[in-house]
C-alpha positions in Angstrom: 117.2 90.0 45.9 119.6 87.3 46.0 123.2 87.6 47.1 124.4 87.9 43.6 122.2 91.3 43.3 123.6 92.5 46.9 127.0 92.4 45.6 126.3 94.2 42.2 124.6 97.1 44.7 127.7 97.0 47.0 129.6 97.2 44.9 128.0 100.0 43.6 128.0 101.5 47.0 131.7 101.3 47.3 132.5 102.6 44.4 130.6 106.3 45.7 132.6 105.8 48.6 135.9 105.9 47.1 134.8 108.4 44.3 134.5 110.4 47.4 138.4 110.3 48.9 139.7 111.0 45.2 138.0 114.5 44.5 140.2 117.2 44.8 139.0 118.1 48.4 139.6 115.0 49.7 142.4 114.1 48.4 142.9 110.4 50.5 144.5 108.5 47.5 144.7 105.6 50.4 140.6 105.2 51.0 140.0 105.8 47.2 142.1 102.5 46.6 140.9 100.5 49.4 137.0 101.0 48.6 137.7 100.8 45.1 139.2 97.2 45.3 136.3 96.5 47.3 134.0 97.7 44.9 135.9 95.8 42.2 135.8 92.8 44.2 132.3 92.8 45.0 131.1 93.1 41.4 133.6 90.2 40.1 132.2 88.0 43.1 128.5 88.9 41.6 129.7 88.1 38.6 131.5 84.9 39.0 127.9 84.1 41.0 126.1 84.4 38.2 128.1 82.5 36.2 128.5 79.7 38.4 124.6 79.3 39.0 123.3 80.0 35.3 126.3 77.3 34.5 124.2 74.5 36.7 120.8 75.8 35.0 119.7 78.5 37.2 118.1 81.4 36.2 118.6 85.0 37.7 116.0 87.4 38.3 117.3 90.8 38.2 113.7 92.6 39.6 114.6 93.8 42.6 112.0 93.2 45.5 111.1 97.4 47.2 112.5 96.3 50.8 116.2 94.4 49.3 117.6 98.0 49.0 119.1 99.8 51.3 117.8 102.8 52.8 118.8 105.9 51.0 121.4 107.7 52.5 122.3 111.6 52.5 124.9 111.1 50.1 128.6 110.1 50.8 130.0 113.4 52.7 132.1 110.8 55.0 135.0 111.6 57.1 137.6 108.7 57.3 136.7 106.4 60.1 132.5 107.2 59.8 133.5 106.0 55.7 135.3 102.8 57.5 132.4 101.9 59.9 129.9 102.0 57.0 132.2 99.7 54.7 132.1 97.4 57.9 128.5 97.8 57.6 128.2 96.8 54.5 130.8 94.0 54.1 128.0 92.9 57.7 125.0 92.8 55.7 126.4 90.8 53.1 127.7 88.1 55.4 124.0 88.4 56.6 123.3 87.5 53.3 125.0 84.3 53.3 123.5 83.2 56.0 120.5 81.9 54.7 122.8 79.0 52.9 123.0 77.8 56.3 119.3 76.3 56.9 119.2 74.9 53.3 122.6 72.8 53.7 121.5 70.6 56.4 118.4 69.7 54.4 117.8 66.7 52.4 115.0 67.0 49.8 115.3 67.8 46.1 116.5 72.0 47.2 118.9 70.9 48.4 122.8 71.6 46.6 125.7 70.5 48.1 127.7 71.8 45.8 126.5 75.2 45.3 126.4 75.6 49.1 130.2 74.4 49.2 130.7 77.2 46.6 129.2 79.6 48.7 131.3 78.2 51.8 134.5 78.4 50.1 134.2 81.5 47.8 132.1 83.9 49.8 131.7 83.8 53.8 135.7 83.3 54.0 136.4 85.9 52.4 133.3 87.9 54.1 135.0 86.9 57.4 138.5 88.3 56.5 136.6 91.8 55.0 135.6 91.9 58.4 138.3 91.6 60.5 140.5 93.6 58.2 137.8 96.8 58.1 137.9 96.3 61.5 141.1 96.6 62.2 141.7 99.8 60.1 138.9 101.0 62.2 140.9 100.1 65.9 144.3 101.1 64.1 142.4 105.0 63.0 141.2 105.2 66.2 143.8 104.9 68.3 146.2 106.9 65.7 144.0 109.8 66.0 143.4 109.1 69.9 147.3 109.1 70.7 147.8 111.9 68.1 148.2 115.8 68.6 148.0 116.2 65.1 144.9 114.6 63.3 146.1 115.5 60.2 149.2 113.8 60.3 147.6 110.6 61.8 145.0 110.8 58.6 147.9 111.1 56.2 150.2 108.7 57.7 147.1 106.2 57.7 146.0 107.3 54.4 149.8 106.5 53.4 150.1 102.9 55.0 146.6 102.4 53.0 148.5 103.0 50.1 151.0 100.1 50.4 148.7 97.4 51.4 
């Protein structure tokens, strides 16, 4: 499935994630918002895909192909730093996604669109590249709160907290 499809699933997929950190149990107000603006931002990125291509005459198909999605998983019973390392995974297999754009940019016949691959450039992998770094960063930052920490409560709160604000 194209990219716009990937992002309707993701987002999707983030959106069980932060259902999970704002049960009761949970309680991690912090990962509930952070996954839930991902999950809002993926689907208004599909979106705004959509738009742009069927704008230029495109068509979208919306039948997935059986191996586009992702393996079922065992459900969303995720502690805090195994919930960040999949969101990394995800916000990876979407940049894998944009990938492709690359081989059909630096080709000349009639498939190939500068403009929609400058759309691409500027809307998507930048912003795939800062997802990244910044999921990866929560990840060192977790880490090494809970690794210098007595009190792995605390560290999860105080994390969960500084989520909050950002």
């Amino acid at each position: 499935m194209p990219s716009y499809g990937s992002h309707i699933i993701k987002s999707f997929e983030y959106l069980l994630l932060s259902t999970h950190f704002a049960n009761y149990d949970m309680n991690r107000p912090g990962f509930h918002k952070l996954f839930r603006d991902y999950s809002d931002s993926k689907w208004s990125d599909g979106n705004e895909f959509i738009k742009h291509i069927t704008k230029r005459g495109g068509k979208m198909n919306f039948q997935p192909a059986q191996s586009s999605f992702p393996e079922i998983r065992n459900g969303y019973q995720l502690h805090e730093i195994q919930s960040l390392a999949e969101a990394l995974d995800l916000e990876k297999s979407l940049r894998d996604d944009f990938t492709i754009h690359e081989r059909y940019v630096r080709r000349t016949d009639s498939s190939h669109y500068p403009e929609i691959s400058y759309y691409i450039e500027e809307e998507f992998v930048e912003k795939q590249a800062d997802n990244i770094r910044q999921l990866s960063g929560h990840i060192t930052e977790l880490s090494q709160m809970l690794a210098e920490s007595d009190d792995d409560a605390l560290s999860l709160y105080l994390f969960d907290d500084y989520l909050i604000l950002t």
